[in-house]
Structures are given as structure tokens and as C-alpha cells.
C-alpha positions in Angstrom: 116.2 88.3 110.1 113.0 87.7 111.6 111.6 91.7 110.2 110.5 92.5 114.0 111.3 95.6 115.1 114.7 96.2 117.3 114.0 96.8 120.4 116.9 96.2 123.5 120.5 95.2 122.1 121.1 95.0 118.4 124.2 92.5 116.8 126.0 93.9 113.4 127.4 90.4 112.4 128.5 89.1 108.5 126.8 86.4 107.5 128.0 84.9 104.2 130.0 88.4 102.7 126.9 90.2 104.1 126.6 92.7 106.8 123.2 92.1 109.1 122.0 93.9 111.8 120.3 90.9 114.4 118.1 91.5 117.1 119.2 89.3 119.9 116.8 86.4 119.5 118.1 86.1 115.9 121.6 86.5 117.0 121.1 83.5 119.7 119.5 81.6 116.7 122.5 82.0 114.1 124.7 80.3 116.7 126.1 83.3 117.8 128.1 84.5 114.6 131.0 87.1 115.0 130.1 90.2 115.9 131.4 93.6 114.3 129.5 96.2 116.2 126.9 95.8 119.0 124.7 98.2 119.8 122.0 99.0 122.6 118.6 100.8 120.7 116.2 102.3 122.9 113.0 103.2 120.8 110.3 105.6 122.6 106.9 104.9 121.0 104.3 107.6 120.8 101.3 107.4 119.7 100.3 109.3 116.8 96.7 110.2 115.7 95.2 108.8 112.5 94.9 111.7 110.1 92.6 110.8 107.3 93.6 112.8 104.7 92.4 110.8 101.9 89.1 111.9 100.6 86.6 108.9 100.9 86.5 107.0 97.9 82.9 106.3 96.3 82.2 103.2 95.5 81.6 102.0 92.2 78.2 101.5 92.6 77.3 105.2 93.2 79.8 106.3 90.1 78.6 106.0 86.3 80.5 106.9 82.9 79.2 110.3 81.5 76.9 110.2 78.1 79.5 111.5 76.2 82.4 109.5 76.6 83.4 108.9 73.1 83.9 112.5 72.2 85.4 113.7 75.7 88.1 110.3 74.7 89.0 110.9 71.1 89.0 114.7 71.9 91.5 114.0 75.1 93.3 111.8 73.4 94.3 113.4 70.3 95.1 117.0 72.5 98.1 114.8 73.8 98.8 113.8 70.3 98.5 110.1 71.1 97.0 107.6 69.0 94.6 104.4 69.8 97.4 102.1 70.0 99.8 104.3 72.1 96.4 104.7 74.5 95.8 101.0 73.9 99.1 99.6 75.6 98.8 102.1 78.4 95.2 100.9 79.4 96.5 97.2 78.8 93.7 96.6 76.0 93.7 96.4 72.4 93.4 99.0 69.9 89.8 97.9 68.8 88.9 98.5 72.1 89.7 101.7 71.9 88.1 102.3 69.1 84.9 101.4 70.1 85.3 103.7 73.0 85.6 106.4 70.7 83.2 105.4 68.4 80.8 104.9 71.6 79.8 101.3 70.6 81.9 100.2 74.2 81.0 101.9 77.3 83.8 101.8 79.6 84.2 99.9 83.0 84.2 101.9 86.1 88.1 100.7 86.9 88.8 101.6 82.9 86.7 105.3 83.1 89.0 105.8 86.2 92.2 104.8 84.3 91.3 107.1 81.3 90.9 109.8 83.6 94.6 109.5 84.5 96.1 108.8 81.1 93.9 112.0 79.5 93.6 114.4 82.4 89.6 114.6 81.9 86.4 113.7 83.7 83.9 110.8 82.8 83.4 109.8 86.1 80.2 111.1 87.9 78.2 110.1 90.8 74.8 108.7 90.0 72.1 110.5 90.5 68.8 109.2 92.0 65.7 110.8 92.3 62.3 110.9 91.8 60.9 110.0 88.7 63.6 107.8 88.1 61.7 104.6 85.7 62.9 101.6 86.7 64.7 99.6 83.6 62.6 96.8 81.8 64.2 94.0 80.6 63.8 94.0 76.5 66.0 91.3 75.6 65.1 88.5 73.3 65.2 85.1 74.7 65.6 81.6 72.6 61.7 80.9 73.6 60.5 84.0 72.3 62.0 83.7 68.8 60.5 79.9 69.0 56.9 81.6 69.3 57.7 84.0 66.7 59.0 80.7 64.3 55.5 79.4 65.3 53.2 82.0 64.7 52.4 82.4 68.3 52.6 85.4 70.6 
């Protein structure tokens, strides 16, 4: 009852129409319940070594989606004869998003790239590649105070 493991004597008891097998602190505890088989366990514990034999997972960070998603989606997708709402309620999105996948207006996220790769059996996934020559992104967006200078005829 407790989920420890057994270790010492063991009490098969019914509790409530239920056959449970007690270690013996849990026995003491039920106030000592019939019992319909007692057993003595004796567990030998040896240590075993700590295979990894996952392969080490890259983060997200070092991962990005491959340029072209949308076709390597559509083209997966309709191999398995499948359409965007059948793809849709296995990635738990809507159909629209989908869509834009396909049409490559959405990029997706790393955790939706890696469940694509499941569901279609391709590869969009790949790790990112730094180097030299590498321009650092600039920040092009319009702000609110920008388009107030432009209203204005200032710069």
C-alpha cells in the first residue's frame, strides 16, 4: 500500500473483496487483517551500469526548420493520401494552420517540425549552421513612432 519495495516478509491479505500483497509495516498498519498467504522475499540488488543508449538530444536552439518546408509538407502529406484536416487533428491544430504551412506563409515551431516529422516520415529538422560570414539580423520593423514621423513629414 505504501508502493515501497518488499523487502523481508510479505502479507497476501483481502481487504474489501480485494487481494493485496502488504509489506509488513503496512500489514501492522491495517490492524493486522486476515492473512491468506505469507511469504518471506529475499531480493539481491546488483548494481547495474547506466547504458546510454539514447542518442543526445539537440536542443532546440541549435535545430532550425529547412527552407522548403511547404513543399517537403504538401508533398509528404498527400504520398500518404491524407488531407489538411486529417493532418490537422493529428498535430492538434486547425486546418488553416495547415494550410499556411503548405502554402509557406507559417513557419513551423521546433516541437510542431518535430511532430511533422513523425506523422509524414520526412526531414525538416536541421541543425544550424554557424560560421563565418554569418550577418547578424537587423531589426526592420515598423514601430508606432516611426509612422508618427512619417504622418509628420519628419525622418
Amino acid at each position: 500500500m505504501c508502493g515501497s519495495a518488499i523487502v523481508g516478509k510479505s502479507y497476501t491479505v483481502e481487504i474489501e473483496g480485494g487481494l493485496l500483497t502488504l509489506c509488513e509495516r503496512c500489514y501492522r498498519k491495517q490492524g493486522s487483517p486476515p492473512i491468506v498467504e505469507r511469504k518471506e522475499i529475499k531480493v539481491e540488488r546488483k548494481a547495474k551500469p547506466r547504458v546510454n543508449s539514447r542518442p543526445k538530444k539537440v536542443s532546440p536552439e541549435e535545430l532550425e526548420v529547412v527552407e522548403d518546408y511547404s513543399k517537403i509538407i504538401k508533398e509528404a502529406r498527400e504520398r500518404l493520401k491524407m488531407d489538411t484536416l486529417g493532418l490537422a487533428k493529428r498535430l492538434k491544430v486547425s486546418e488553416n494552420v495547415v494550410k499556411r504551412f503548405e502554402s509557406g506563409r507559417l513557419k513551423p515551431t521546433i516541437d510542431q517540425a518535430r511532430q511533422l516529422e513523425k506523422l509524414l516520415g520526412v526531414k525538416l529538422l536541421v541543425p544550424t549552421e554557424v560560421g563565418e560570414g554569418v550577418e547578424e539580423e537587423v531589426d526592420m520593423d515598423i514601430t508606432l513612432g516611426d509612422v508618427a514621423n512619417v504622418r509628420e513629414g519628419r525622418k
